[in-house]
C-alpha positions as CSV (number, residue, x, y, z in Angstrom):
1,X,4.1,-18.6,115.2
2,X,6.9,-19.3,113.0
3,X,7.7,-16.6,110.3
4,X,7.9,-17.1,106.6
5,X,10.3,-15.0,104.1
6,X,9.0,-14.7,100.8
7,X,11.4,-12.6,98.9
8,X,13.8,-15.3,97.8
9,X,10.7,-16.6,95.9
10,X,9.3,-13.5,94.4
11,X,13.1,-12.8,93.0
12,X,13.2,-16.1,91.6
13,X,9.7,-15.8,90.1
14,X,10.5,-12.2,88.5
15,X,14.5,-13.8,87.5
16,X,12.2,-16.4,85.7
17,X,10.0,-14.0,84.1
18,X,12.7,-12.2,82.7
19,X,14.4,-14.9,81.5
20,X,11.5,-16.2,79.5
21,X,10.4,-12.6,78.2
22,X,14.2,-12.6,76.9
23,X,13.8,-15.9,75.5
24,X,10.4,-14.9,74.0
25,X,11.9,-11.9,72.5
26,X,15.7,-13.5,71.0
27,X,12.7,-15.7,69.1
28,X,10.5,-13.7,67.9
29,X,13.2,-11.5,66.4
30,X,15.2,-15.1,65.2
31,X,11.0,-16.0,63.6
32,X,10.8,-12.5,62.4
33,X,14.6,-12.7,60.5
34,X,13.2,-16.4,58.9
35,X,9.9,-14.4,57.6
36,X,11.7,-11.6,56.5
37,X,14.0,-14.1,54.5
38,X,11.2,-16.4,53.2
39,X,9.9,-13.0,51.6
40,X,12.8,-11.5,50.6
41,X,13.2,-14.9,48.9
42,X,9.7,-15.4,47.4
43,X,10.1,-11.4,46.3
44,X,13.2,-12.4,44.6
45,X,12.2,-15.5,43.0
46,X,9.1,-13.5,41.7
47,X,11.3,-10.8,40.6
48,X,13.1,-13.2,38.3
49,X,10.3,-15.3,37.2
50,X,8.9,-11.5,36.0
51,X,12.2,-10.6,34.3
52,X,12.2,-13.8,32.5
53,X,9.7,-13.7,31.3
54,X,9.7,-10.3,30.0
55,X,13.1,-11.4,28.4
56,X,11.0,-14.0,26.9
57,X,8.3,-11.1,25.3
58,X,11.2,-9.1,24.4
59,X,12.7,-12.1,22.4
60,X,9.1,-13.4,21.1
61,X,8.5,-9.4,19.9
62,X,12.0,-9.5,17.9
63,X,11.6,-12.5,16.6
64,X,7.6,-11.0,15.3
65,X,8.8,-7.6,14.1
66,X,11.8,-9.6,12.1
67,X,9.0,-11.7,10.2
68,X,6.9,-8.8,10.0
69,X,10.1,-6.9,8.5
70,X,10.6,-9.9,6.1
71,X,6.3,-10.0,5.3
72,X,7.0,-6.6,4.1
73,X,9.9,-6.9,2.0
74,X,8.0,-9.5,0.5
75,X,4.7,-7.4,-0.3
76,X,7.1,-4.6,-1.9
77,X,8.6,-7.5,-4.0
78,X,5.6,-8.6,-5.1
79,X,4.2,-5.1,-6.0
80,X,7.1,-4.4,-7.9
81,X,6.7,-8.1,-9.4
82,X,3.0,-6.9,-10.2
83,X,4.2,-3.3,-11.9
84,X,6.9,-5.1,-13.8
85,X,4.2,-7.9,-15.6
86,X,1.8,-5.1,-15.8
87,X,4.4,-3.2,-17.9
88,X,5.0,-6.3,-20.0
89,X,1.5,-7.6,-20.6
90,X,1.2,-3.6,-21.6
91,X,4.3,-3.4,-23.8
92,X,2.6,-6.9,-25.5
93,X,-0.7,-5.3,-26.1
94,X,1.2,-2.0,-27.1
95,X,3.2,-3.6,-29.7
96,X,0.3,-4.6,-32.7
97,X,-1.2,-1.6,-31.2
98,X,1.3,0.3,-32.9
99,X,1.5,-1.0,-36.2
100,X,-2.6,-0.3,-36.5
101,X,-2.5,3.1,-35.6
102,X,0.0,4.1,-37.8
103,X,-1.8,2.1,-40.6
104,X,-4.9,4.2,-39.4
105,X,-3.0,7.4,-39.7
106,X,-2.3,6.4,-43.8
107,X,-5.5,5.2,-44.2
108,X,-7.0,8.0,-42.9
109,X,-5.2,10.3,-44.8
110,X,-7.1,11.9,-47.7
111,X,-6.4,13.5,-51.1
112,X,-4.5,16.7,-50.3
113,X,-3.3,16.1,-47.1
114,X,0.6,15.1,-46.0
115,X,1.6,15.1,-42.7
116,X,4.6,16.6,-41.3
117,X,5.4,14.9,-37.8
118,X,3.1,12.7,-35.7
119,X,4.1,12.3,-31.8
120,X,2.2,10.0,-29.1
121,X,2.4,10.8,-25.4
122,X,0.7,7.7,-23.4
123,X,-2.7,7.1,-25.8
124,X,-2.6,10.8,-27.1
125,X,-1.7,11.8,-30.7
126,X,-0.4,14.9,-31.7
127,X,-0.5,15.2,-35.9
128,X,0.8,18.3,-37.7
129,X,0.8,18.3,-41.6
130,X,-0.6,20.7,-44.4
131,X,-3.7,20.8,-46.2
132,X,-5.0,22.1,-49.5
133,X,-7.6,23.8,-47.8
134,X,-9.6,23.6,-44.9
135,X,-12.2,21.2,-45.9
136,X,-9.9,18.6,-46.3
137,X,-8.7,19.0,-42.7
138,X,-12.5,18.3,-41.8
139,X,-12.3,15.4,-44.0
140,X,-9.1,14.2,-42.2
141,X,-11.1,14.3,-38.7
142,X,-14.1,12.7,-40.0
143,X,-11.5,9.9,-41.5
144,X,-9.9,9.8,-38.2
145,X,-13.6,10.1,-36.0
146,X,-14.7,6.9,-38.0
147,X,-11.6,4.7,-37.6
148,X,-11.8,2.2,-34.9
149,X,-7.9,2.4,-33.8
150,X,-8.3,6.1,-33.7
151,X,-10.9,8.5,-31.9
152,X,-11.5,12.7,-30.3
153,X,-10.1,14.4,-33.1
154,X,-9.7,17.7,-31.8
155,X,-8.3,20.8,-34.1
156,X,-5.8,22.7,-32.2
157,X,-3.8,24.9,-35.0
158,X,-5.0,25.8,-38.4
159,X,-2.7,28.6,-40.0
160,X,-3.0,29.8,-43.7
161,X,0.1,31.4,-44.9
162,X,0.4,34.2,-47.2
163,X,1.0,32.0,-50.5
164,X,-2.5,30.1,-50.6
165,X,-1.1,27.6,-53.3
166,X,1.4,26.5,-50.5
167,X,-1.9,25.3,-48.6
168,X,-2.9,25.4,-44.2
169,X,-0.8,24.0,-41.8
170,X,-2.9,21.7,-39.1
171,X,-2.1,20.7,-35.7
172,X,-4.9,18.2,-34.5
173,X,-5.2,16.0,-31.2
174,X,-6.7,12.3,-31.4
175,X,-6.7,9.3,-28.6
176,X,-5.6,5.8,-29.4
177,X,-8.0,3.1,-29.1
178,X,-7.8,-0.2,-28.9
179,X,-11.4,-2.0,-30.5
180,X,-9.7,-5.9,-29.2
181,X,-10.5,-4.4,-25.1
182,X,-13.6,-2.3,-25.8
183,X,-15.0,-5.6,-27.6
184,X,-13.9,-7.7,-24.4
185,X,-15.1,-5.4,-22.5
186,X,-18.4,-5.7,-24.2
187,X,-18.6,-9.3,-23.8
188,X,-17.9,-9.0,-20.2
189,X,-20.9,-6.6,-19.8
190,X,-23.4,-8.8,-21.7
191,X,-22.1,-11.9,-19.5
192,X,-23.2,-10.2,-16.9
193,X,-26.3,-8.8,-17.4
194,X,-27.5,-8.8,-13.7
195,X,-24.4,-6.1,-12.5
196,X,-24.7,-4.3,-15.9
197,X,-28.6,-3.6,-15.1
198,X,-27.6,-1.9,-11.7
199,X,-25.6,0.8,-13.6
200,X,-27.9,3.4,-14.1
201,X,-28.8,5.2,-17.1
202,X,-26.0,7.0,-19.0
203,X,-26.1,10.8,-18.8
């Protein structure tokens, strides 16, 4: 029977195997390094489409707090537009103001009675002068209680001096009022009756 060696084959078939496994290996690291890449790539590329795009926020929220910068520079123009007509209109409705309430203050004046200094802080009215007697002080504040430019008289100093012939000094408070606005204001109440009937009875 003749006889058969084997082992050339077997170390062929295990050379083969190796060869293959090495083959197998050098690609799946070469595969492994070009998926590695492709992510490394993709990762970048999303990296920079990210910072783009929060260059472009950055750039969007400049541009919003410079208007919103400018909005407000704007709104403090405009109140200061607003205080400056509000002091006009009130220096134009101050102006005849004037001119009655110092009529008011002769016209009010009674017999016996000259005043000394008269000074206005805002609407209030501060009136010194000397009187005959007391009485005509009352009369003064009655005078001034009915006028319609002038209103609150309010007594503050009365002082007799020793010599009664040189008469009482006064100090007395009033407001100035203005009969044009309460009168507009009158008419804007009777316009209205519905809103006025809300109000609730005066106390």
């Amino acid at each position: 029977m003749p006889r058969i060696n084997l082992l050339p084959w077997r170390e062929a078939e295990r050379k083969r195997k190796r060869q293959e496994f090495g083959v197998g290996a050098v690609g799946a690291l070469i595969l492994a390094g070009v998926i590695a890449l492709a992510v490394n790539w993709q990762m970048g590329a999303a990296v920079d489409a990210q910072l783009e795009r929060n260059q472009y926020l950055k750039n969007q929220i400049a541009e919003l707090d410079k208007q919103i910068t400018e909005i407000l520079a704007l709104e403090e123009q405009k109140e200061r537009l607003k205080a400056r007509i509000q002091v006009i209109e009130q220096l134009e409705r101050s102006r005849p103001e004037v001119v009655h309430v110092m009529d008011q203050i002769v016209r009010t004046i009674p017999d016996g009675v000259y005043l000394t200094s008269v000074k206005q802080t805002d609407r209030k009215l501060q009136i010194k002068g000397v009187a005959q007697s007391s009485t005509r002080v009352a009369a003064y504040m009655r005078s001034i209680d009915a006028s319609d430019w002038l209103a609150d008289p309010s007594l503050d100093i009365l002082e007799t001096k020793g010599n009664t012939e040189a008469g009482s000094e006064f100090t007395l408070n009033a407001t100035q009022e203005n009969p044009q606005v309460a009168q507009s204001a009158d008419s804007a109440s009777s316009s209205n009756p519905g809103r006025a009937g809300k109000k609730g009875p005066a106390k």
